[in-house]
C-alpha positions in Angstrom: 3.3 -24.2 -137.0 6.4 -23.0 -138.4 5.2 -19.2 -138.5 5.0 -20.3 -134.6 8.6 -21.5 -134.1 9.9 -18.6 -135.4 8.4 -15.8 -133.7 9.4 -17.8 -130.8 12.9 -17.8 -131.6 12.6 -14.0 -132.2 10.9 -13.8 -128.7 13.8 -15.6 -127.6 16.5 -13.9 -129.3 15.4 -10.3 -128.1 15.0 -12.1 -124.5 19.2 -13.2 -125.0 19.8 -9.5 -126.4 18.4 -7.4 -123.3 19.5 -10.1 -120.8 23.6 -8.7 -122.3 22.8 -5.7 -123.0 20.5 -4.4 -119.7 18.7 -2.3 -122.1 17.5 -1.3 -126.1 15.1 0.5 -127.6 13.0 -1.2 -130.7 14.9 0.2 -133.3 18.2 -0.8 -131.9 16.7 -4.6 -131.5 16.1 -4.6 -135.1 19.0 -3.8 -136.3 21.0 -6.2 -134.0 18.4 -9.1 -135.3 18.0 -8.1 -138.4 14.2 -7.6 -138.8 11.8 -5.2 -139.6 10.9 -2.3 -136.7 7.8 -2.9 -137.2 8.0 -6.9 -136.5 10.4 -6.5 -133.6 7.2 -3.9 -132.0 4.9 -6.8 -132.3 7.2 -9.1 -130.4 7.7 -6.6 -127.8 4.1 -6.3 -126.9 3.9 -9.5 -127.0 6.8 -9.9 -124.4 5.5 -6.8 -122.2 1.9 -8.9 -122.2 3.7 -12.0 -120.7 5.4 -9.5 -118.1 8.5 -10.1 -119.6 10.0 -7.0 -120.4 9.2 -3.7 -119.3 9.8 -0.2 -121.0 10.6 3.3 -119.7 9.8 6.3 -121.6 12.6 8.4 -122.4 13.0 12.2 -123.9 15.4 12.9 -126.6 15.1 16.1 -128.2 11.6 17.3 -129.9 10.5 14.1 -130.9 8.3 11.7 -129.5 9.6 9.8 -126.3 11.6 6.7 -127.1 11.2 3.4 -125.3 13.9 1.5 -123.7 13.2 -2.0 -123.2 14.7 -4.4 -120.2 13.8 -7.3 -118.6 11.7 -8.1 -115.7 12.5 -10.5 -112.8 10.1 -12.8 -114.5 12.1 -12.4 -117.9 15.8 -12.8 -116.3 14.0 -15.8 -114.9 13.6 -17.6 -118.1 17.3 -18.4 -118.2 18.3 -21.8 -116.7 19.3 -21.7 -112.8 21.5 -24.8 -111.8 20.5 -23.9 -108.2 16.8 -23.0 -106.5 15.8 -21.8 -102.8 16.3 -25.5 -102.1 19.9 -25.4 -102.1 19.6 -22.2 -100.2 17.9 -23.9 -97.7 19.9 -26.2 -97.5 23.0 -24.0 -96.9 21.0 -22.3 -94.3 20.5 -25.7 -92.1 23.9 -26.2 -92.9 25.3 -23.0 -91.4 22.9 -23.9 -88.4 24.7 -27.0 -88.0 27.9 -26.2 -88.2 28.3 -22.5 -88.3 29.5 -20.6 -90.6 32.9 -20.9 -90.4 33.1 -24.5 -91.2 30.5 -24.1 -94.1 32.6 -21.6 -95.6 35.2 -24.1 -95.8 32.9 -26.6 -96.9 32.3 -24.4 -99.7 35.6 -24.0 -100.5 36.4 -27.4 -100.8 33.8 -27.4 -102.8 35.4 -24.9 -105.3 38.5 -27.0 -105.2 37.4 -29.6 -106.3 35.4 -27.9 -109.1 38.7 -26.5 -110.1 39.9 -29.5 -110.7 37.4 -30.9 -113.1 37.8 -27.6 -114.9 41.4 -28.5 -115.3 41.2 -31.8 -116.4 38.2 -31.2 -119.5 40.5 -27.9 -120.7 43.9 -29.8 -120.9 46.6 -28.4 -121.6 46.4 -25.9 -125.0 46.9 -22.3 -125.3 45.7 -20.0 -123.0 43.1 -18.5 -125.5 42.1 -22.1 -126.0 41.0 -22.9 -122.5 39.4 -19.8 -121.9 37.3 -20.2 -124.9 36.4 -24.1 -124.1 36.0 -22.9 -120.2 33.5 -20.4 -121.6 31.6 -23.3 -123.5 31.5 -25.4 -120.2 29.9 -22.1 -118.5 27.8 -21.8 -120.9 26.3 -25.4 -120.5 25.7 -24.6 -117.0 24.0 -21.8 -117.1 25.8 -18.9 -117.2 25.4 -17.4 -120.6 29.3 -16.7 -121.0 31.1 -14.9 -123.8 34.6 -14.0 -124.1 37.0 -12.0 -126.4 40.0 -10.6 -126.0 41.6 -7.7 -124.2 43.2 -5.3 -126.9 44.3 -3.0 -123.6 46.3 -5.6 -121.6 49.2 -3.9 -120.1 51.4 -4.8 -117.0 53.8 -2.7 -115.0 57.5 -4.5 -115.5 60.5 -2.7 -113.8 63.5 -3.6 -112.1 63.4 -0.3 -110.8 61.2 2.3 -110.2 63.4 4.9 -112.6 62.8 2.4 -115.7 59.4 1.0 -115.2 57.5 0.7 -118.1 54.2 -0.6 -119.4 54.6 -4.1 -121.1 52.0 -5.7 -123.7 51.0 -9.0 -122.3 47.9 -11.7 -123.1 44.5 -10.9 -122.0 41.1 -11.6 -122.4 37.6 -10.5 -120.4 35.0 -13.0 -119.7 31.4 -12.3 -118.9 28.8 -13.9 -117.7 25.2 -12.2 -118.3 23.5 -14.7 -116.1 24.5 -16.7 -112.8 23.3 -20.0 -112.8 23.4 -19.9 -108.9 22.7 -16.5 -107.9 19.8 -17.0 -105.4 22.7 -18.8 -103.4 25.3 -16.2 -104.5 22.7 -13.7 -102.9 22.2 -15.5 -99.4 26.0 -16.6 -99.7 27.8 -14.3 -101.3 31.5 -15.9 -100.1 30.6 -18.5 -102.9 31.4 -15.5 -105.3 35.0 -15.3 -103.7 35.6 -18.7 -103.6 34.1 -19.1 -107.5 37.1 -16.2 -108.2 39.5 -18.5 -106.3 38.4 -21.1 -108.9 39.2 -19.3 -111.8 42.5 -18.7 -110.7 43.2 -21.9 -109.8 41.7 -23.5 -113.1 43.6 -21.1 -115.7 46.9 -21.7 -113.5 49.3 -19.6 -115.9 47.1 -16.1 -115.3 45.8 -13.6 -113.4 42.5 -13.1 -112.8 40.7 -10.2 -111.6 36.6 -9.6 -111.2 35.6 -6.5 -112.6 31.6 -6.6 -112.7 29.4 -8.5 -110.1 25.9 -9.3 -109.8 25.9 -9.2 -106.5 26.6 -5.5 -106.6 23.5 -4.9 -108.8 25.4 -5.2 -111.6 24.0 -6.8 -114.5 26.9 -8.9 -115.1 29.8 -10.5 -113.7 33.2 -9.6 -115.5 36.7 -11.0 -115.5 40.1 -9.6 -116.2 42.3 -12.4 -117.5 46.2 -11.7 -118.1 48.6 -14.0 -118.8 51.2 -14.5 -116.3 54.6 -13.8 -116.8 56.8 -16.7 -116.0 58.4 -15.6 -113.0 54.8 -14.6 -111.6 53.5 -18.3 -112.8 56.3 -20.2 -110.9 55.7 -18.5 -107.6 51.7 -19.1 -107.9 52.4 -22.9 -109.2 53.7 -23.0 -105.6 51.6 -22.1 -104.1 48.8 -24.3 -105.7 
């Protein structure tokens, strides 16, 4: 029974693995887990029998082919969805109903108000604080969210275009290898804008920017997070 569990959690593990990083091969899955190449082959075969993963043969030099390993729709479909065709369909009458343009801003109100949740569990720490705990909240939901931060974050500061400079400043990326709503994201892909919106709105003292997106065929949606200079934070506190 225990023999069981664990293979299980392997299974699992090497699911979580190819579902953030599109694609490994057999030996790189054992290294990353920490097993034997030999038992991370058993699992796979196990996985490509449950039409899980797939694998796609792939020349390097005079060796043999190497395999690299990926998830099928049926494997990305073991991670938890908040949202099914239900709330599609739902949408869909919606839209019907009251066309589009008031269902967009039914959406958005939606957003809002999830904005404010969001700001009330984070409080009021640092911002590498909330966007670690906002990452733990994703994750709960869904999403299957990681962050770290940004070692590259720069921002153009000049008072003139003779002396502008590049000036260090607070970042940090967060992804999200899975999207707990993205049969609605793919029917109604505004909710994509408005979830950006949200961000913004939630991490009130930064900038934030999408730089991947599911939607695209991307196998992740990305954020850009930069902490706002003060100047730049007053004007956007006004505007919230």
């Amino acid at each position: 029974m225990m023999e069981t569990t664990q293979q299980n959690s392997t299974k699992q593990e090497i699911l979580q693995h190819l579902m953030k990083r599109t694609q490994a091969t057999a030996l790189e899955l054992a290294e990353s887990l920490e097993i034997s190449p030999q038992a991370i082959r058993r699992h796979l075969k196990d996985l490509e029998t449950e039409g899980l993963i797939i694998y796609k043969s792939v020349q390097t030099g005079m060796g043999r082919p190497q395999h690299i390993y990926e998830l099928t729709t049926q494997g990305r479909d073991r991670f938890p969805h908040s949202y099914d065709q239900f709330a599609v369909s739902f949408l869909d009458t919606l839209a019907e109903t009251m066309g589009h343009d008031q269902l967009t801003q039914v959406l958005h109100k939606q957003w809002q108000r999830k904005a404010m949740h969001y700001r009330q569990l984070l409080g009021t720490g640092s911002v590498q604080e909330r966007v670690a705990h906002l990452v733990e909240l994703r994750k709960a939901e869904g999403y299957m969210a990681e962050w770290y931060p940004n070692e590259q974050a720069k921002i153009q500061n000049s008072k003139f275009k003779s002396d502008s400079i590049l000036e260090e400043v607070e970042g940090y990326i967060l992804i999200e290898h899975n999207c707990a709503i993205s049969n609605v994201a793919e029917s109604f892909p505004s909710v994509c804008g408005h979830e950006l919106e949200m961000f913004g709105a939630v991490l009130h003292d930064c900038t934030v920017e999408r730089t991947h997106w599911i939607v695209n065929g991307e196998h992740r949606c990305g954020y850009l997070i930069t902490k706002q200079k003060e100047e730049g934070r007053r004007k956007k506190e006004e505007v919230v």
